[in-house]
C-alpha positions, 0 to 999 in steps of 0.5 A: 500500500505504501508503494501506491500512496507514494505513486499517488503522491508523486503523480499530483501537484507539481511534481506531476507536472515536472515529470510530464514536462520532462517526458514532453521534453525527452521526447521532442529532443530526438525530434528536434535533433533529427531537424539538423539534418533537414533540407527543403523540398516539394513546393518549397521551391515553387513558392520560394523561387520569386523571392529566392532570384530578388535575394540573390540579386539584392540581398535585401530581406525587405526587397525579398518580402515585397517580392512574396506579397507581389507573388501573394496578390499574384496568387490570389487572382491566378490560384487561390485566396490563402492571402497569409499563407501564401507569403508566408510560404513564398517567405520560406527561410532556405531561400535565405540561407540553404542550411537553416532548415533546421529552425522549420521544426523549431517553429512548427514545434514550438508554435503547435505545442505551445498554443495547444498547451495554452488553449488546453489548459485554459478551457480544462481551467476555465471551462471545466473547473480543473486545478492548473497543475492538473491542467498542466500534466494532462496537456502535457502528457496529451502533447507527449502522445500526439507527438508519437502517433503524429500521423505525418511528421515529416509534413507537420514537422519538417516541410516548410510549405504543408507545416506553415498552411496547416499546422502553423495557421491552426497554432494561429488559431488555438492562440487566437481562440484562448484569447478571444475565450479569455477575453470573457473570463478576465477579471479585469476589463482592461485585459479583456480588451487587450485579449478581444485586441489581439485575438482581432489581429490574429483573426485576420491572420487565420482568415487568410489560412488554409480553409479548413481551420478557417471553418473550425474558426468560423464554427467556434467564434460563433458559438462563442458570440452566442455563450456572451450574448447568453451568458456574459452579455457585458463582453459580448463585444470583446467576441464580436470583434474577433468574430467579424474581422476574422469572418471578412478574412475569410470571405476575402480568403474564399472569395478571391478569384484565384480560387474559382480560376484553379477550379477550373483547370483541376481535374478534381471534382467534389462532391455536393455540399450536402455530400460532403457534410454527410460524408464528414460525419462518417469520416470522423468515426472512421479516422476516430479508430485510426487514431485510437492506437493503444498507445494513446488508450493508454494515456486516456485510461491514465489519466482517467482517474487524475480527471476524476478527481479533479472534475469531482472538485470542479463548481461547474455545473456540467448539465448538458453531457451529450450536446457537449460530446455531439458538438465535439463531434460536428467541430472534427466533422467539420474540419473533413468538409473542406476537402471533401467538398473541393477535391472529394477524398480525406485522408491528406497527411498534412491536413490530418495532423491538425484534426487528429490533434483536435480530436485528441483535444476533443477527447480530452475534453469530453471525458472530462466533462462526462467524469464531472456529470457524474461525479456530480450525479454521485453527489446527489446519490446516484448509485450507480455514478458512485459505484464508478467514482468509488471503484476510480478512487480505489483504483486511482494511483494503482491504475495511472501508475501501472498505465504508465509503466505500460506506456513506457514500456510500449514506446520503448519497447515497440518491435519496429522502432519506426512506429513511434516518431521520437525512437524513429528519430533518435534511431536514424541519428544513431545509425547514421542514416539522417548524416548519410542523408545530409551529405548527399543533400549537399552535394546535391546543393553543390550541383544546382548552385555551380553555374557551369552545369546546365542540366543538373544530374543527381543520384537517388539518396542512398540513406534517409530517415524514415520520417523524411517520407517525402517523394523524391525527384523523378528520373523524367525531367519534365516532372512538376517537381524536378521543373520547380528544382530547374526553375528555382536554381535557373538550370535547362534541365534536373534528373534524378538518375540510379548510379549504375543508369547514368 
């Protein structure tokens, strides 16, 4: 017993929160340290080439920034609306400095962890009621998971163009939803303002994002301006603002004639709108049990009884269990209608990141208040909301404890060390497949920059790390992306050629 009662001990408060935060830490390290050994590629150099030729030719940063905003508005008539997005990824850094690839997951890291952190532990503590240390543990212990099982890391991490559309643009986003949602709960009317301010500025920076988080945000400002008109009437402006600026972004995003053009020449067809709604509700179901793996059922049945416990202490009155979870659901349903309705399929990597980790964030959040429902049924004698909570209290420090060994064990102990992104890094540094990766990047690098070599021949790589799953060049010139490769670095022509075929 006296085992469990220091487990139990060891998992509250702030030594909980140290152990998480040094597990989150651990784990991104590997990811963060296979980020040396990054290089560009795909649309990087589409999107960079304008501003790559003024850099060259200039050597002004602000010279190059009016390049991309000219390509910017360029786009926005020609090929589509995503008015941030677009600089920001004609702004790609390797077009200023070839070897500072590694700062792209730094980025995209820090910024996707920190504000899903901050927008997690605000609406456990705001919303729910939850102790801040809890708050702290849970989110960090969710951020450790979601890195593992992440479903395209080289897309969220590591590529500069499909990272900075969805992942940095919905991190925009959760700073931006934690504000405007702080902006009812501040005490103080002066940091409600300041708050209702930023989240205005950010609002229009996510209304020139990826379409997806547009309609996430869409979604829930609203649903916000009607919880203040309801419930906090005296700071319904301080979500107003936010909500029409952010809604004129957006319109400005999905009106641009760029969008109708593209539509035009794209041999992908949607389906209806109803359709696509229709279909995004089955698609939730399904992606739900793809990212269900039992690394992450370990987690929620870790922290089932830390939630308990902490709901059980909450004031708030959790009345409404079931409109909560449907309107979870209809928020992720959401996030699939977009690309359903514009190209009819799911499923793109880089798109998946951003409402796998929503629904992690949903889960989360549901169970907690469906724990808080009953704990609070108990309260009033419901036997069987008491036989629950008791067995949870009995098994509590026993079960989050031995489900934390588990965990442990199965992150480190996978047979295919590819499985969990963090034992997949720190393998490819080891065995030396990232340096073997790199070096060939380089010389690759050599060749597209010496100016007495016309057309640029280079060799398939013989090593690279799994999470660097990118498509590679072609060995067919014409190719869209060994055209953008020849473009970018002004050569006739770029091959990608087998040693034994050149």
């Amino acid at each position: 017993m006296k085992v469990w009662e220091k487990a139990e001990k060891y998992l509250s408060g702030r030594r909980a929160v140290v152990l998480a935060a040094g597990l989150l830490l651990a784990s991104l390290l590997p990811l963060l340290w296979l980020g040396k050994y990054n290089v560009m590629c795909i649309d990087d150099y589409d999107y960079g080439r304008r501003v790559h030729d003024v850099w060259q030719e200039t050597g002004s940063f602000a010279a190059s920034a009016q390049e991309a905003w000219r390509q910017n508005m360029d786009f926005y008539q020609e090929w589509q609306g995503t008015y941030i997005s677009c600089f920001l990824m004609g702004m790609c850094p390797m077009n200023f400095n070839y070897h500072i690839a590694w700062i792209v997951p730094v980025l995209m890291i820090g910024m996707f962890a920190s504000s899903s952190f901050l927008l997690g532990r605000h609406i456990l503590v705001r919303w729910l009621g939850c102790e801040k240390a809890g708050a702290s543990f849970a989110m960090a212990l969710l951020l450790f998971g979601f890195y593992q099982v992440m479903e395209a890391p080289f897309e969220g991490i590591y590529w500069y163009n499909g990272s900075t559309h969805y992942v940095l643009m919905q991190s925009v986003w959760f700073f931006l939803l934690a504000l405007a949602s702080g902006s009812l709960w501040a005490e103080k009317k002066r940091r409600a303002y300041v708050c209702c301010g930023a989240a205005a500025v950010l609002s229009v920076i996510v209304g020139g994002g990826n379409l997806v988080t547009g309609l996430q945000a869409e979604i829930l400002m609203a649903f916000l301006v009607c919880y203040a008109f309801f419930q906090k009437r005296e700071r319904l402006a301080c979500v107003i603002v936010p909500f029409l600026t952010g809604s004129a972004g957006f319109l400005v995003n999905v009106l641009a004639p760029g969008n109708g053009r593209r539509g035009s020449i794209d041999m992908d067809e949607g389906y209806s709108a109803v359709k696509a709604i229709v279909l995004s509700f089955y698609n939730t179901a399904v992606f739900a049990i793809r990212w269900t793996p039992v690394f992450m059922v370990l987690l929620w049945f870790l922290l089932l009884p830390l939630l308990w416990k902490w709901m059980k202490a909450s004031d708030r009155e959790f009345s409404h269990p079931a409109l909560v979870t449907a309107g979870a659901y209809c928020v992720i349903s959401a996030m699939f209608t977009p690309t359903l309705y514009a190209v009819g399929m799911t499923g793109l990597s880089r798109v998946d990141n951003i409402i796998q980790m929503t629904y992690y964030l949903a889960v989360l959040f549901v169970t907690a208040y469906w724990l808080g429902y009953f704990s609070h049924r108990a309260r009033r004698g419901d036997s069987a909301a008491e036989a629950f909570g008791l067995f949870l209290e009995r098994a509590g420090s026993r079960m989050t404890a031995v489900c934390l060994l588990l965990l442990m064990a199965v992150w480190v102990l996978t047979a295919d060390k590819n499985t969990y992104t963090s034992i997949s890094a720190l393998r490819s540094v080891a065995y030396g497949e990232a340096q073997t990766f790199y070096r060939e990047a380089l010389a690759r690098y050599e060749i597209y920059t010496d100016e007495s070599i016309a057309d640029a021949v280079v060799t398939p790589y013989s090593e690279r790390p799994a999470l660097f799953d990118f498509t590679d060049l072609s060995e067919d010139e014409g190719n869209w992306m060994n055209l953008a490769v020849a473009r970018y670095y002004h050569k006739d022509s770029v091959k990608n050629v087998k040693r034994d075929t050149q």
